[in-house]
C-alpha positions as CSV (number, residue, x, y, z in Angstrom):
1,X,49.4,53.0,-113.1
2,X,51.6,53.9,-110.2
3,X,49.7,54.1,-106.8
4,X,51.4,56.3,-103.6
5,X,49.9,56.7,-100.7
6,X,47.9,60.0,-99.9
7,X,50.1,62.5,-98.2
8,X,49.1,66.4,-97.7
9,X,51.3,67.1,-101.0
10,X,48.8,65.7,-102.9
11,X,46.1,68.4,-101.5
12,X,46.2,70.3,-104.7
13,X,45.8,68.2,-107.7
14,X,43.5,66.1,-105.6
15,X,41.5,69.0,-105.5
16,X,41.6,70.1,-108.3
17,X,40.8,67.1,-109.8
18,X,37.5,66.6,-107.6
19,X,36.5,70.3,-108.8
20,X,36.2,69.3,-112.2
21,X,33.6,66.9,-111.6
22,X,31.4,69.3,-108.9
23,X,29.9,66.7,-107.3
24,X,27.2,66.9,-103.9
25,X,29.2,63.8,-102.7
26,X,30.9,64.0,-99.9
27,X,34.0,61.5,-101.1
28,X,34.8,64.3,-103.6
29,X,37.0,66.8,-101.2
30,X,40.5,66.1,-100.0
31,X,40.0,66.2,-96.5
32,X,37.1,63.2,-96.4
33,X,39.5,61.4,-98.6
34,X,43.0,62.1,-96.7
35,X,41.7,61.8,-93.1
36,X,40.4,58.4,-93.2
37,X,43.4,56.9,-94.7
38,X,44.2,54.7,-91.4
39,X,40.9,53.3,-91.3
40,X,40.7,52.6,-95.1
41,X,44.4,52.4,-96.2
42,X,44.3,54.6,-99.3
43,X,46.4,54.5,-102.3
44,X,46.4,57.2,-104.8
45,X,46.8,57.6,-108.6
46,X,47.0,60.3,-111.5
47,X,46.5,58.9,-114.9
48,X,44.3,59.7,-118.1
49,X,43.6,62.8,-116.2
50,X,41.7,61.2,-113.5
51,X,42.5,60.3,-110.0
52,X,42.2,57.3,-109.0
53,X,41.5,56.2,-105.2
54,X,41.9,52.7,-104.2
55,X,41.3,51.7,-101.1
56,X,40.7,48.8,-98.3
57,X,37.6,48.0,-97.0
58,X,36.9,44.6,-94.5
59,X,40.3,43.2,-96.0
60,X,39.1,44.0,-99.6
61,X,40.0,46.3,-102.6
62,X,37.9,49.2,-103.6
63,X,37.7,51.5,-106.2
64,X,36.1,55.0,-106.0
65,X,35.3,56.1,-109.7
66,X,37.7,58.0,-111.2
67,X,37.5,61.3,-110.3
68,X,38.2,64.5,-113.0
69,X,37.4,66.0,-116.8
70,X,39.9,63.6,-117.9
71,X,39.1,60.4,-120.0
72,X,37.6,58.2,-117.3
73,X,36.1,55.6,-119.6
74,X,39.8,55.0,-120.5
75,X,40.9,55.4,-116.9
76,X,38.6,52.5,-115.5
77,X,39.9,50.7,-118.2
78,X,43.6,50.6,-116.9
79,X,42.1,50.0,-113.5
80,X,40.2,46.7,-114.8
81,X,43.7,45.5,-116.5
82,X,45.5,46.7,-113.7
83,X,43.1,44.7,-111.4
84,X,43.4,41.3,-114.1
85,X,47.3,41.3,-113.8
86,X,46.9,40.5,-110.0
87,X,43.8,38.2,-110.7
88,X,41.2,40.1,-108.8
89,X,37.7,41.2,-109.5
90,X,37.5,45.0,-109.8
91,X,35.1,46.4,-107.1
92,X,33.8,50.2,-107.6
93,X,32.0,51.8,-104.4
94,X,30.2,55.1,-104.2
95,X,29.4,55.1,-107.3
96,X,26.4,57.8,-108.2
97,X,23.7,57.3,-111.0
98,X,25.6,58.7,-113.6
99,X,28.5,57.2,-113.1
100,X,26.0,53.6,-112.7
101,X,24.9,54.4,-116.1
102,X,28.2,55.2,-117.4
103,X,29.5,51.8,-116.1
104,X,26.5,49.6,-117.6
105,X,27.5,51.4,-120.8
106,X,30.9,50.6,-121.4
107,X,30.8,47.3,-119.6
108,X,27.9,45.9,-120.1
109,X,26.4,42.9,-118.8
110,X,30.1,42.7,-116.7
111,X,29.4,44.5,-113.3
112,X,26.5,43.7,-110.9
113,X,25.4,47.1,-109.1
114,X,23.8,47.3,-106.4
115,X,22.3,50.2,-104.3
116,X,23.8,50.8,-100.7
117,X,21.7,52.9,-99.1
118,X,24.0,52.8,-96.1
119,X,26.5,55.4,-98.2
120,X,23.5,57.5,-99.3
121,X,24.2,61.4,-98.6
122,X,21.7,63.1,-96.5
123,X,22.0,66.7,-98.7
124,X,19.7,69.8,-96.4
125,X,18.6,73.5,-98.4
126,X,20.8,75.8,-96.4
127,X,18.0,77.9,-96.1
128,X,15.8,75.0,-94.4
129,X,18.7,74.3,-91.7
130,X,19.5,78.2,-91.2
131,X,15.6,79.2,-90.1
132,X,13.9,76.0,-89.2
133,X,10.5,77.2,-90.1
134,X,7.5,75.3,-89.8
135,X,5.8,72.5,-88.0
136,X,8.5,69.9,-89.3
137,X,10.8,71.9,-86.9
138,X,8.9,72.5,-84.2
139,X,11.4,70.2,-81.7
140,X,14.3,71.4,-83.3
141,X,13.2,75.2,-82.2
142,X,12.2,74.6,-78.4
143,X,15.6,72.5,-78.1
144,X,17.1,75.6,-79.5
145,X,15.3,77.8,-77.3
146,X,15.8,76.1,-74.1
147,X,19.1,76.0,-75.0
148,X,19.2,79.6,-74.9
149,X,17.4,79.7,-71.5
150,X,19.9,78.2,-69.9
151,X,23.4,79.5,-70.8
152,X,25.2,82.5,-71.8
153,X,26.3,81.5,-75.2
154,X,28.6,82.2,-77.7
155,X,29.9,81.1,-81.1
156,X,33.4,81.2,-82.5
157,X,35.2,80.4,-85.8
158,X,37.4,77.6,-85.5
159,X,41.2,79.0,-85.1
160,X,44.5,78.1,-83.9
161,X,43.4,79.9,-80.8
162,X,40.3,77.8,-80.0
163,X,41.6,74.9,-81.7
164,X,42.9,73.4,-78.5
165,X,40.1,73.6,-76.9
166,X,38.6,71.9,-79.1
167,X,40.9,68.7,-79.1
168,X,40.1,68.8,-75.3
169,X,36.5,68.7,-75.6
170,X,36.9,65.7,-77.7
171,X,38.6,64.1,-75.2
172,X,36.1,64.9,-72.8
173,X,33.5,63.6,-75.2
174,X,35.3,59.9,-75.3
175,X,35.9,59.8,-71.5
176,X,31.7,60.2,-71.0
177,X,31.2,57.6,-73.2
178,X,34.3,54.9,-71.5
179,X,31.8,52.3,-70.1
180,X,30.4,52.0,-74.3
181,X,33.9,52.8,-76.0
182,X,34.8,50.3,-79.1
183,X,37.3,50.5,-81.8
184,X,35.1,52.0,-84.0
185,X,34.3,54.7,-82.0
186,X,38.1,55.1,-81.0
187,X,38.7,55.5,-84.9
188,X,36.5,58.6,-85.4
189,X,37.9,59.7,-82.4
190,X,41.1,59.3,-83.6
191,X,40.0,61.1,-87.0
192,X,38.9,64.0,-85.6
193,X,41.6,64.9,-83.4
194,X,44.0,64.8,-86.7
195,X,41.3,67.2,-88.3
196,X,41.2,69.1,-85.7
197,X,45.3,69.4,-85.4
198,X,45.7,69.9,-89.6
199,X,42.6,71.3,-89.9
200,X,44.0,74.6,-91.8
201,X,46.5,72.8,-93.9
202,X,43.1,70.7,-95.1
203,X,41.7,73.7,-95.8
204,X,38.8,73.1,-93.2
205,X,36.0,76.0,-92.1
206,X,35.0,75.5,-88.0
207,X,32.6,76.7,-85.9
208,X,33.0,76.3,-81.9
209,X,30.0,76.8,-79.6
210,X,30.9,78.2,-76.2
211,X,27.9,77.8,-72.8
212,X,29.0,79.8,-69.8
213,X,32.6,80.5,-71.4
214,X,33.3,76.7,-72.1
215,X,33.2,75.1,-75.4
216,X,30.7,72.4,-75.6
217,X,30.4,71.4,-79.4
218,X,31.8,72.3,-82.6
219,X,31.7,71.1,-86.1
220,X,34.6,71.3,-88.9
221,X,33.5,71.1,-93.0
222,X,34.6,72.7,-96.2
223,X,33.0,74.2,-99.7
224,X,32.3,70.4,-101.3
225,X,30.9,71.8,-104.8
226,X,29.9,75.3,-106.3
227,X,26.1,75.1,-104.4
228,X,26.9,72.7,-101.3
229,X,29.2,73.0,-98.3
230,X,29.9,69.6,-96.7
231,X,30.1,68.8,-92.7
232,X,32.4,66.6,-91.8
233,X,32.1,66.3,-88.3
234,X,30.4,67.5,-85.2
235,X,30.1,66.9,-81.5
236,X,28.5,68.4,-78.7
237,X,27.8,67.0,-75.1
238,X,24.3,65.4,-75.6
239,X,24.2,66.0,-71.8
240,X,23.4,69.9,-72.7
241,X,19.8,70.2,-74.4
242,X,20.0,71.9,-77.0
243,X,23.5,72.2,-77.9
244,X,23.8,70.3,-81.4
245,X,20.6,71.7,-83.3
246,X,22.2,74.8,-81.7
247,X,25.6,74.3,-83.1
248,X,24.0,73.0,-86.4
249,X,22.3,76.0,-87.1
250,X,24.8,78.5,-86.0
251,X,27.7,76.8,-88.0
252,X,25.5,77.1,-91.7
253,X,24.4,80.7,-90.3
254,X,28.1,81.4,-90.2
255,X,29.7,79.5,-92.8
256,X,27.4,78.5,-95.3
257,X,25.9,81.5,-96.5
258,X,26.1,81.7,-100.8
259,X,26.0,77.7,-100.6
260,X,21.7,76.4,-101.7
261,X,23.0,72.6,-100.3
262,X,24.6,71.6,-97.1
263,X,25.6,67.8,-97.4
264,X,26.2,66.4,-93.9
265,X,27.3,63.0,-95.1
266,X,25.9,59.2,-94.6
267,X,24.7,57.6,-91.8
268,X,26.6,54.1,-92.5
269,X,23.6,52.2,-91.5
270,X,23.7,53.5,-87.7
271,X,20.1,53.5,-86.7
272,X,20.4,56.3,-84.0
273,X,22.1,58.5,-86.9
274,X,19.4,57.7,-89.5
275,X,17.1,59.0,-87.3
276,X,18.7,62.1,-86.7
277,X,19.7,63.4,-89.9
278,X,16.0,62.2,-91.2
279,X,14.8,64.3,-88.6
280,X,16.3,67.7,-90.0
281,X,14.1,66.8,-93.5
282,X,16.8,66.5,-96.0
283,X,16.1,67.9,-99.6
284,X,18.0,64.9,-101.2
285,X,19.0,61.5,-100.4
286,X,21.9,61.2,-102.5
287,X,21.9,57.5,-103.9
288,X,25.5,55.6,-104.3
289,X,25.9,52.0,-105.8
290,X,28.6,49.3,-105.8
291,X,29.8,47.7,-108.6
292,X,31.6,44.5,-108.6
293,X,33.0,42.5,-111.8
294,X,31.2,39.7,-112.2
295,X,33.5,36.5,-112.6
């Protein structure tokens, strides 16, 4: 196998390749994959008709499983010979229950798997996050509402005419937050600013939410499978009540209609996070395993 790294080129076999399989997971879309590639240095291959994404994770390699119609049986098989030449233990993450059982199957006894609730994808009906009926969104309504109150609103589609506004408010959004910035926070930062800049070369749908002419949150995600839309990303100043349920509903209202799903990703075992994407109900909680070779 020959391994490059990810480059926008590689945008349409990637895709295509991630199509194939039509997963709710949010690691099968090009942008997820090609915008984190500083945090987790990403390699990319193309063999047996799979792709294959190896990555680095705490000074570690990591596999995603392989990703396409082709043969992937035969493609994890290069990857664990590949992976023997250079005396390592092959390590799969993200791996869903299928692919678990798949896995177990062919290798059995070989891998230990183990759930990671941490990667878990918190998957929302559309129609749940467009209405926000019933007593399970009660809050979620009078934020909304007060938010209303208060401001002479508007919302946008992300364009190369709002787009710099955008990149602005980010900024903004890290300067409120100097006195608690760390490097992990600085990479997201960092991430969404690039999405934000490429963000119609990735193919990315955005929604921008304007109070009293200003933008004060927006949210950037793309068509993940042929029933879910994914979000990526979204901020709004937490100072403004109101303004993220108000940009969360707006954005599927806008750009998510035809989709059942909207998968807004994982919460990588932050505790404020889990909270918050519990409280919108979610219809699934996508489970992901690791696998790593035994020795």
């Amino acid at each position: 196998m020959e391994f490059n790294d990810i480059t926008l080129a590689d945008k349409e076999w990637l895709s295509a390749r991630f199509r194939e399989d039509n997963k709710r997971a949010c690691e099968f879309c090009f942008a997820n994959t090609y915008l984190w590639k500083k945090v987790y240095p990403l390699k990319v291959a193309d063999t047996c008709g799979c792709a294959i994404l190896k990555y680095i994770f705490e000074d570690d390699i990591y596999y995603a499983f392989p990703a396409g119609a082709g043969d992937k049986k035969k493609a994890l098989a290069k990857i664990m010979l590949y992976e023997q030449t250079e005396g390592n233990r092959v390590k799969i993450s993200g791996i869903l229950e299928d692919e678990k059982e798949m896995v177990s199957s062919w290798y059995p006894g070989r891998f230990i798997i183990e759930p990671d609730r941490d990667r878990s994808d918190y998957i929302y009906n559309a129609k749940d996050l467009m209405e926000l009926t019933g007593r399970k969104y009660h809050g979620k309504r009078n934020h909304i509402a007060r938010f209303k109150d208060n401001s002479s609103w508007n919302y946008e589609k992300l364009s190369s005419a709002n787009v710099a506004e955008c990149i602005q408010m980010n900024h903004i959004w890290k300067k409120k937050r100097v006195d608690k910035w760390d490097d992990l926070m600085q990479e997201e930062y960092d991430v969404v600013k690039e999405a934000l800049i490429h963000f119609e070369e990735l193919g990315l749908t955005g929604g921008v939410l304007r109070s009293d002419g200003q933008v004060i949150a927006f949210t950037l995600g793309e068509p993940l499978s042929d029933d879910t839309f994914v979000v990526h990303f979204e901020k709004a100043f937490p100072e403004i009540q109101g303004a993220y349920p108000m940009i969360n509903q707006q954005f599927v209202i806008a750009e998510c209609q035809g989709y059942q799903y909207v998968n807004r990703e994982e919460d990588t075992g932050d505790e404020g996070l889990r909270k918050a994407k519990l409280s919108y109900h979610p219809a699934i909680l996508l489970d992901k395993y690791t696998a790593i070779q035994k020795r």
